[in-house]
C-alpha positions as a Markdown table, in Angstrom:
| # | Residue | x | y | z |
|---|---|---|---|---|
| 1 | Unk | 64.9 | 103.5 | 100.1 |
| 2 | Unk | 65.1 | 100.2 | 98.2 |
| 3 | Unk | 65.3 | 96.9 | 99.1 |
| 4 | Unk | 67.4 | 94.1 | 98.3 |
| 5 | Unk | 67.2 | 89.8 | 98.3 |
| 6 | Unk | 69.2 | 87.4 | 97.6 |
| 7 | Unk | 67.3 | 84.5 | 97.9 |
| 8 | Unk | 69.7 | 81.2 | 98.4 |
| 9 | Unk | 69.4 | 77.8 | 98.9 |
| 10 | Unk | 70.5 | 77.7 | 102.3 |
| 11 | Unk | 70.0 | 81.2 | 103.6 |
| 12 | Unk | 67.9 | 84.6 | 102.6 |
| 13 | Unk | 69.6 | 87.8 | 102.4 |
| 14 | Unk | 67.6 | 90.7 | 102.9 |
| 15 | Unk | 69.1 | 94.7 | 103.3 |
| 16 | Unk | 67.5 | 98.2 | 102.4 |
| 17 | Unk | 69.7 | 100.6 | 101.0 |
| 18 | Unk | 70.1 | 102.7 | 97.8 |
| 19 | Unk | 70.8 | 103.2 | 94.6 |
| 20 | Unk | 74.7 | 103.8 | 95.1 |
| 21 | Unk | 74.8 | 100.2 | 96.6 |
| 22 | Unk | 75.2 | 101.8 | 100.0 |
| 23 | Unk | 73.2 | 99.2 | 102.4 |
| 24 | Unk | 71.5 | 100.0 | 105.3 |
| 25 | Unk | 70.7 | 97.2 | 107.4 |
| 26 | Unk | 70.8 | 93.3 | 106.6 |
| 27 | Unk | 70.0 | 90.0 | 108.3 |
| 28 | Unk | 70.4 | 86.3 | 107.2 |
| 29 | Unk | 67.3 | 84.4 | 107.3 |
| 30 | Unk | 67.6 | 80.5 | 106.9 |
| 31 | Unk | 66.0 | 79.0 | 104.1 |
| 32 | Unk | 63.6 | 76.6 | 105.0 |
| 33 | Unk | 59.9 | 76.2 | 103.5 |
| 34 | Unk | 58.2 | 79.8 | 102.2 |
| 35 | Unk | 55.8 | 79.3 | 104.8 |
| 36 | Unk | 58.6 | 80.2 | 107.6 |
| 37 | Unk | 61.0 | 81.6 | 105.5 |
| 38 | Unk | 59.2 | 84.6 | 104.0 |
| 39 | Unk | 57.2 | 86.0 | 106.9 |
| 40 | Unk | 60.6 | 86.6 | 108.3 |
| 41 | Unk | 61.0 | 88.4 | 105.2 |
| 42 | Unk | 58.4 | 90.4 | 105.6 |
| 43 | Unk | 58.9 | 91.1 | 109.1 |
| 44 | Unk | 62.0 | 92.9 | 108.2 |
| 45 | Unk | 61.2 | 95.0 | 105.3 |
| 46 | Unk | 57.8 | 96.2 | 107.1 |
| 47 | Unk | 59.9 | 98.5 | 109.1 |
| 48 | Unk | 60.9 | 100.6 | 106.3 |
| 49 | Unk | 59.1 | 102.3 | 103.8 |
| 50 | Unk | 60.9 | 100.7 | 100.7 |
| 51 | Unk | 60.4 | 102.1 | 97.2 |
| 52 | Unk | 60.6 | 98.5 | 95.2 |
| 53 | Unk | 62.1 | 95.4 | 95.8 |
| 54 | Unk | 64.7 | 93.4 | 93.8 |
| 55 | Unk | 64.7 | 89.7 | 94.4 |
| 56 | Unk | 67.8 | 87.4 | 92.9 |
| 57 | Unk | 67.1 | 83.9 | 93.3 |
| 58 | Unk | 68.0 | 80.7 | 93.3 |
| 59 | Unk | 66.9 | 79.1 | 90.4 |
| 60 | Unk | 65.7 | 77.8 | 87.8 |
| 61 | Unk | 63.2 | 80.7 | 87.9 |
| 62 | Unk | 60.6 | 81.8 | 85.3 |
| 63 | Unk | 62.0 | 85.4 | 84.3 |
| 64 | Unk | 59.9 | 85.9 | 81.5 |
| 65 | Unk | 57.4 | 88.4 | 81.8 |
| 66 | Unk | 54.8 | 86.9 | 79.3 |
| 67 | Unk | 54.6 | 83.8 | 81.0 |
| 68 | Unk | 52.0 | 83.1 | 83.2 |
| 69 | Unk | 54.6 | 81.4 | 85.7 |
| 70 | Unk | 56.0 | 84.9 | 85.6 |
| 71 | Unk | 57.8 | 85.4 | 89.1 |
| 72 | Unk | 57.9 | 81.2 | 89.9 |
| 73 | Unk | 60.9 | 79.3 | 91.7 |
| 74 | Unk | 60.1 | 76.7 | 89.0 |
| 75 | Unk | 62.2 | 72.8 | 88.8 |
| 76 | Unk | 64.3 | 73.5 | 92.1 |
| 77 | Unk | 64.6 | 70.5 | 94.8 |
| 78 | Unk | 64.4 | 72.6 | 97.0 |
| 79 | Unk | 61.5 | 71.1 | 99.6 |
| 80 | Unk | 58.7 | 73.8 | 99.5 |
| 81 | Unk | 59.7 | 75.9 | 96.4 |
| 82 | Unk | 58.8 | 74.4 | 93.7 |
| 83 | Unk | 56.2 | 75.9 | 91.3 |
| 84 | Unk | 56.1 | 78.7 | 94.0 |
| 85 | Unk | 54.7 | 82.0 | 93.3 |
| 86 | Unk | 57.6 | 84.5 | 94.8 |
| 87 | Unk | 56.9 | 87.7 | 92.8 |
| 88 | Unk | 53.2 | 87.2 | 93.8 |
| 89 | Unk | 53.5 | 86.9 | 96.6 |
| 90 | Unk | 56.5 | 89.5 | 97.3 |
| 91 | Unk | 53.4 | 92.0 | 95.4 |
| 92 | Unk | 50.6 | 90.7 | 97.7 |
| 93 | Unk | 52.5 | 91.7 | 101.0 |
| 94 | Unk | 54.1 | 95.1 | 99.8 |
| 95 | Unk | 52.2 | 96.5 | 96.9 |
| 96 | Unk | 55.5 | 98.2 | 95.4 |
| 97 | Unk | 57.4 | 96.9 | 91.9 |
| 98 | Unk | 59.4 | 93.7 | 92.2 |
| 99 | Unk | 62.7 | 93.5 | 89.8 |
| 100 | Unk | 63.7 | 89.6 | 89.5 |
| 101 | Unk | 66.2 | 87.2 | 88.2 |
| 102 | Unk | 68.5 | 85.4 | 89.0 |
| 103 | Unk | 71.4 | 85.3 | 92.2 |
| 104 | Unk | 74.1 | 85.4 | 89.3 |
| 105 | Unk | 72.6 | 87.7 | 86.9 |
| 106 | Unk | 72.1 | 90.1 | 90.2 |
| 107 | Unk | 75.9 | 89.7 | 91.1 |
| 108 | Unk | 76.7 | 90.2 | 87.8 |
| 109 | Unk | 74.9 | 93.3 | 87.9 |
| 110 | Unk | 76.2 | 94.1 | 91.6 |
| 111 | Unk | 79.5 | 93.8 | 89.9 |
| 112 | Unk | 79.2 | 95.6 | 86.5 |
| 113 | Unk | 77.5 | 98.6 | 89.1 |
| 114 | Unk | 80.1 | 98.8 | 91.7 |
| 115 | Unk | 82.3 | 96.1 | 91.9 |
| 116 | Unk | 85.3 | 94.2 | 89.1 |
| 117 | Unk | 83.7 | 95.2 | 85.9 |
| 118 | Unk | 82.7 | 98.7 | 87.3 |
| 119 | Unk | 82.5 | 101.1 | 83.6 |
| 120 | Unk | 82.1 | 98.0 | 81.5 |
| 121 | Unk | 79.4 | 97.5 | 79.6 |
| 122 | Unk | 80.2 | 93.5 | 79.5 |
| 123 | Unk | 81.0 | 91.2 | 81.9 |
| 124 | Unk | 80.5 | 87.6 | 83.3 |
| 125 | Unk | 80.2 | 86.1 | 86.9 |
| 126 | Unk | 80.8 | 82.5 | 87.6 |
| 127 | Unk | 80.3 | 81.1 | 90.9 |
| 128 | Unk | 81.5 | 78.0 | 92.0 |
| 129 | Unk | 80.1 | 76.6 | 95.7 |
| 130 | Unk | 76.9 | 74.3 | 95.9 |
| 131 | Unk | 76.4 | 74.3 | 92.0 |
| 132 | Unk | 77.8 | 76.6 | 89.4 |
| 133 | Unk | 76.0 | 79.2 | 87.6 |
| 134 | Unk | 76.5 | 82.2 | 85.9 |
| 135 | Unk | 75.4 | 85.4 | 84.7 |
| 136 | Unk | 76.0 | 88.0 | 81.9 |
| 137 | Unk | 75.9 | 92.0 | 81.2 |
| 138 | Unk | 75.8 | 91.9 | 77.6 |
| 139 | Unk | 75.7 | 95.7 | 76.4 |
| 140 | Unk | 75.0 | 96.8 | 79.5 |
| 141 | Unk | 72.1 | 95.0 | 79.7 |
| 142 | Unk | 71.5 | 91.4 | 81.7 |
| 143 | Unk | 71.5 | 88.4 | 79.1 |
| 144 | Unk | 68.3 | 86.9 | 79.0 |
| 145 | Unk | 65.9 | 85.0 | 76.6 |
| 146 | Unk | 63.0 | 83.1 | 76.5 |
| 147 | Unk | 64.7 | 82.2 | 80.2 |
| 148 | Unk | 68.0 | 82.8 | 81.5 |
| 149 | Unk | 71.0 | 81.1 | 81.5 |
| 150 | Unk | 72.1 | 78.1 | 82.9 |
| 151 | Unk | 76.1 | 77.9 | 82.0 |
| 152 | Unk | 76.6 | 75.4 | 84.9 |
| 153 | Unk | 75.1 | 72.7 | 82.6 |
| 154 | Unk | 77.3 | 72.8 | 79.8 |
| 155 | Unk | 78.8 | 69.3 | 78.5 |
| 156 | Unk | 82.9 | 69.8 | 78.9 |
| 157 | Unk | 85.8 | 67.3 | 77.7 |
| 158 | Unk | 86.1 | 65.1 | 80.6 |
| 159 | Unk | 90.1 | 64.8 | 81.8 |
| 160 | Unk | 91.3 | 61.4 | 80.7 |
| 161 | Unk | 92.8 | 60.2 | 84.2 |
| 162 | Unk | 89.2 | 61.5 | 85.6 |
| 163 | Unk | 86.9 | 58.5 | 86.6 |
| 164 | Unk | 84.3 | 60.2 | 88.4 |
| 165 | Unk | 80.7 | 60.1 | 86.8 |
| 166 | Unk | 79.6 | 63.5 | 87.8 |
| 167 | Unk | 76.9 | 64.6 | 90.5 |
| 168 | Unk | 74.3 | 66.5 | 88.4 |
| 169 | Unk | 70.9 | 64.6 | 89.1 |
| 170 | Unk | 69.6 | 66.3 | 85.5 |
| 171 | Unk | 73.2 | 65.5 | 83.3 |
| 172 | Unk | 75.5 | 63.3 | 84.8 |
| 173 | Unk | 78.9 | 64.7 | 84.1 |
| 174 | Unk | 78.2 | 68.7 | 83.0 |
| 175 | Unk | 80.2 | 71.6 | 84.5 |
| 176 | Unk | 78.5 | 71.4 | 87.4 |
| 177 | Unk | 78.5 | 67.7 | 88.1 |
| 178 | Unk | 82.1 | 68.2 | 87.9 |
| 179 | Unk | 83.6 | 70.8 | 89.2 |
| 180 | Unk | 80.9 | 71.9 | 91.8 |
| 181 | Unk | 81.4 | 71.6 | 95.5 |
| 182 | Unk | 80.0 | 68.2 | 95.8 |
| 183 | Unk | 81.4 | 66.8 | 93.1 |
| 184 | Unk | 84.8 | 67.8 | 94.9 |
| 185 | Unk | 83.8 | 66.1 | 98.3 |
| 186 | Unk | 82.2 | 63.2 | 96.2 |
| 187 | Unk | 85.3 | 62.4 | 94.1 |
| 188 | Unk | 88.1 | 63.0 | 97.2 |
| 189 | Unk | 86.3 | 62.1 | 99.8 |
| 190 | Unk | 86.4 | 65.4 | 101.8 |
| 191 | Unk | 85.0 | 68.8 | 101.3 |
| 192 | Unk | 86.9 | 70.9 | 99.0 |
| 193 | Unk | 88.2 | 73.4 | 102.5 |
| 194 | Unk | 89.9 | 70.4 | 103.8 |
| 195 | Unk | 91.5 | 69.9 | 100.4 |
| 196 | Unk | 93.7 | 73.1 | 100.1 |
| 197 | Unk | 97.3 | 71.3 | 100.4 |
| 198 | Unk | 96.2 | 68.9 | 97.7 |
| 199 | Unk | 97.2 | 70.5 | 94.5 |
| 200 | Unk | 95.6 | 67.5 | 92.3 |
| 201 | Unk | 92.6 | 68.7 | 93.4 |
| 202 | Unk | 92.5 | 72.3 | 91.9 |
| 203 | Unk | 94.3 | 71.5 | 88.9 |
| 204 | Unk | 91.4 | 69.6 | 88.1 |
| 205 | Unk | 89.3 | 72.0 | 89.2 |
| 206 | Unk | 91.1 | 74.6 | 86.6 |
| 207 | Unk | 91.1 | 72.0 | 84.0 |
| 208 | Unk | 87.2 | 72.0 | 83.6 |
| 209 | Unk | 86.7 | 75.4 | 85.0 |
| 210 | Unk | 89.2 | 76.4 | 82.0 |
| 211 | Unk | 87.7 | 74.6 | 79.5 |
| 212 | Unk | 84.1 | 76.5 | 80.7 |
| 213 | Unk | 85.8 | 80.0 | 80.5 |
| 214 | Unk | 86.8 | 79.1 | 76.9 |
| 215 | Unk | 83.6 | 78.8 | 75.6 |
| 216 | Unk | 82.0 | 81.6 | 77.5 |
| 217 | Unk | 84.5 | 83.9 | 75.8 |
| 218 | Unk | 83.8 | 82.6 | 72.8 |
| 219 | Unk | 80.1 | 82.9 | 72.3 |
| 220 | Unk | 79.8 | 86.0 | 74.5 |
| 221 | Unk | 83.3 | 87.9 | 74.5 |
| 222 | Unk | 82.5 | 89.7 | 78.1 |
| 223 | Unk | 85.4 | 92.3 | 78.9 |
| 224 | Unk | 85.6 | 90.8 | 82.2 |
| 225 | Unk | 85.2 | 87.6 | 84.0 |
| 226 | Unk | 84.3 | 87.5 | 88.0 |
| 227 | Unk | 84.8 | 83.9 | 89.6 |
| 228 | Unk | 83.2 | 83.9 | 93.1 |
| 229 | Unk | 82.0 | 81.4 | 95.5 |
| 230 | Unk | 83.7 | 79.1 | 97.4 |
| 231 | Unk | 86.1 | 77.5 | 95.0 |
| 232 | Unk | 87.1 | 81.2 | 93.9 |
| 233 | Unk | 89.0 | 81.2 | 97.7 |
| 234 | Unk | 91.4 | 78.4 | 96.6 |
| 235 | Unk | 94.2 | 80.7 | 94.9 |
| 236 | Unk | 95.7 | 77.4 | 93.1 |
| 237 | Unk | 92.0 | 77.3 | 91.2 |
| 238 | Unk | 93.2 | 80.5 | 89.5 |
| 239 | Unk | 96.9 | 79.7 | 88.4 |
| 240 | Unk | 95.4 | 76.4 | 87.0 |
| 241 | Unk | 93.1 | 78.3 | 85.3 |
| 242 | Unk | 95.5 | 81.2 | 83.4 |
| 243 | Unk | 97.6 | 77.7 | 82.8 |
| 244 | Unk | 94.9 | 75.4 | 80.8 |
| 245 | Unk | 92.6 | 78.6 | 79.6 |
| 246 | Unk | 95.7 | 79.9 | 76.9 |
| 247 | Unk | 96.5 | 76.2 | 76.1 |
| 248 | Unk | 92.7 | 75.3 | 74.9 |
| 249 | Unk | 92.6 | 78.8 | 72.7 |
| 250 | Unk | 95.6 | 78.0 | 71.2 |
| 251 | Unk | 96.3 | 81.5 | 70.0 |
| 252 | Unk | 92.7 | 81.6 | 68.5 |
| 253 | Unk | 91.3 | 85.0 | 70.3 |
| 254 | Unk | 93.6 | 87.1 | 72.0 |
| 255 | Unk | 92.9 | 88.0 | 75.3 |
| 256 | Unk | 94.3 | 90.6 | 78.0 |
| 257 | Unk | 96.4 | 89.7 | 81.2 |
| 258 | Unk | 94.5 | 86.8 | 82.5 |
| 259 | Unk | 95.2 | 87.7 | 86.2 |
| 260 | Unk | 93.6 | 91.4 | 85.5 |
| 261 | Unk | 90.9 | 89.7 | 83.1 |
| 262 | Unk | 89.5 | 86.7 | 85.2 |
| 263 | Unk | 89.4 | 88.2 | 88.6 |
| 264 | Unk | 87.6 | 87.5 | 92.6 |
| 265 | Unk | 84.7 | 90.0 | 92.9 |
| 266 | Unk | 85.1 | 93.1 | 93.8 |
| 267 | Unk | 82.0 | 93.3 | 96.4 |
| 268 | Unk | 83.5 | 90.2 | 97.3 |
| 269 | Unk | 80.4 | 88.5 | 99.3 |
| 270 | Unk | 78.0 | 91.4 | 99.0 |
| 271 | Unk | 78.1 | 91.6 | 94.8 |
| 272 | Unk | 74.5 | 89.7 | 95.1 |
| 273 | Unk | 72.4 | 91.4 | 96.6 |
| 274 | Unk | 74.4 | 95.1 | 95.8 |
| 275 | Unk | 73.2 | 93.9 | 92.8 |
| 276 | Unk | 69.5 | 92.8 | 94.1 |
| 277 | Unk | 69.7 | 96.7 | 94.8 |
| 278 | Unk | 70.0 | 97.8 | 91.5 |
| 279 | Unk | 67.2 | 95.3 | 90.5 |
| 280 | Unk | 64.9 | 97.2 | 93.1 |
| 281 | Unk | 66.2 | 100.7 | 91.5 |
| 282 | Unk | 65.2 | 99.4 | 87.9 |
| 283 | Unk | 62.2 | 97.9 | 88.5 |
| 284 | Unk | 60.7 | 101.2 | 90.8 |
């Protein structure tokens, strides 16, 4: 038995399950400050004898295993989680091996397991909600340095007929203080499910999301692309996408169907923590 969570900014996911990605049991636990959040945590897995634990997280977290941060929620604004010690403590109230990394290197892997990119050795997920990140299976491995990625914060070409600064507290007008959720809400004036009939919106959307996809495909060449979260619902988001994505290659690369190549997961909301799973079943 392994367990599995995916460790948000608004809520905690925790399930047991196995190593085919078959779960168990799950629960939702609100994400609040550790000192409520994760005795609920542990509340739950106590009734099972799990094996290891994989945790994908929110972020930025220290995945580095020679740092002495090793296992740390690091610069988040999240109230209560800064610097904070999840590994550790995860360790200190189970005494079984902890895999960790990120939410969208876990999906990624959820994905490359079980899911859009099942039998590839390469793929990328994107999501799009609250911020944007992304993760990477790079010869069937997860992509990681010295830290891991952080392809929300990539500078883009802004639109011309776009006036809006961005909303990225760090960066100004990057990916994400573009094309993330409250960048939509900021620059229409609603939140981006109230927005569906306006096409405007998600052409935009496309435009940057395009010009993102362009240089991930680039530098790492993944045989698949995943686009979840909340803009990935918005089917106009796609067709502006496999409109601006050919246009900014310009015959450069060549590149397979774009509606079988950039694709919704395949887990659909559960690719994260499947994938927090697989964490657990390496790290045991």
């Amino acid at each position: 038995m392994l367990g599995a969570i995916e460790a948000g900014g608004t809520k905690f996911v925790c399930a047991v399950g196995d190593e085919k990605g078959t779960i168990v049991e799950r629960i939702q636990i609100p994400t609040t400050v550790p000192e409520e959040t994760l005795p609920q945590v542990s509340a739950f897995f106590e009734k099972y004898d799990v094996e290891a634990i994989g945790i994908g997280s929110f972020g930025p977290i220290d995945v580095n295993v020679e740092s002495p941060t090793y296992g740390y929620i690091t610069s988040t604004p999240k109230p209560g989680w800064k610097d904070y010690p999840f590994v550790q403590r995860m360790k200190e109230a189970f005494g079984v091996p902890i895999g960790f990394n990120t939410d969208v290197n876990a999906a990624a892997l959820g994905e490359a397991s079980f899911g859009a990119a099942k039998g590839l050795d390469s793929c990328l997920y994107i999501t799009v909600g609250t911020g944007i990140g992304a993760g990477a299976i790079v010869q069937g491995q997860l992509l990681q340095g010295w830290s891991h990625p952080e392809m929300g914060h990539i500078l883009l070409r802004r639109h011309p007929n776009d006036a809006f600064q961005g909303k990225c507290p760090y960066h100004g007008d990057c990916l994400e203080g573009l094309a993330a959720g409250p960048a939509i809400e900021e620059r229409w004036g609603e939140k981006g499910v109230n927005l569906v009939d306006r096409p405007e919106v998600w052409d935009l959307e496309g435009y940057y999301l395009a010009q993102a996809l362009m240089q991930y495909i680039l530098i790492l060449s993944p045989k698949k692309i995943i686009l979840g979260g909340g803009v990935s619902h918005q089917e106009a988001v796609f067709a502006a996408i496999y409109k601006y994505l050919p246009e900014l290659l310009n015959d450069y690369v060549a590149l397979p169907e774009l509606s079988d190549y950039i694709v919704r997961p395949g887990l659909g909301d559960d690719a994260g923590i499947t994938g927090s799973l697989m964490l657990a079943d390496r790290a045991k």
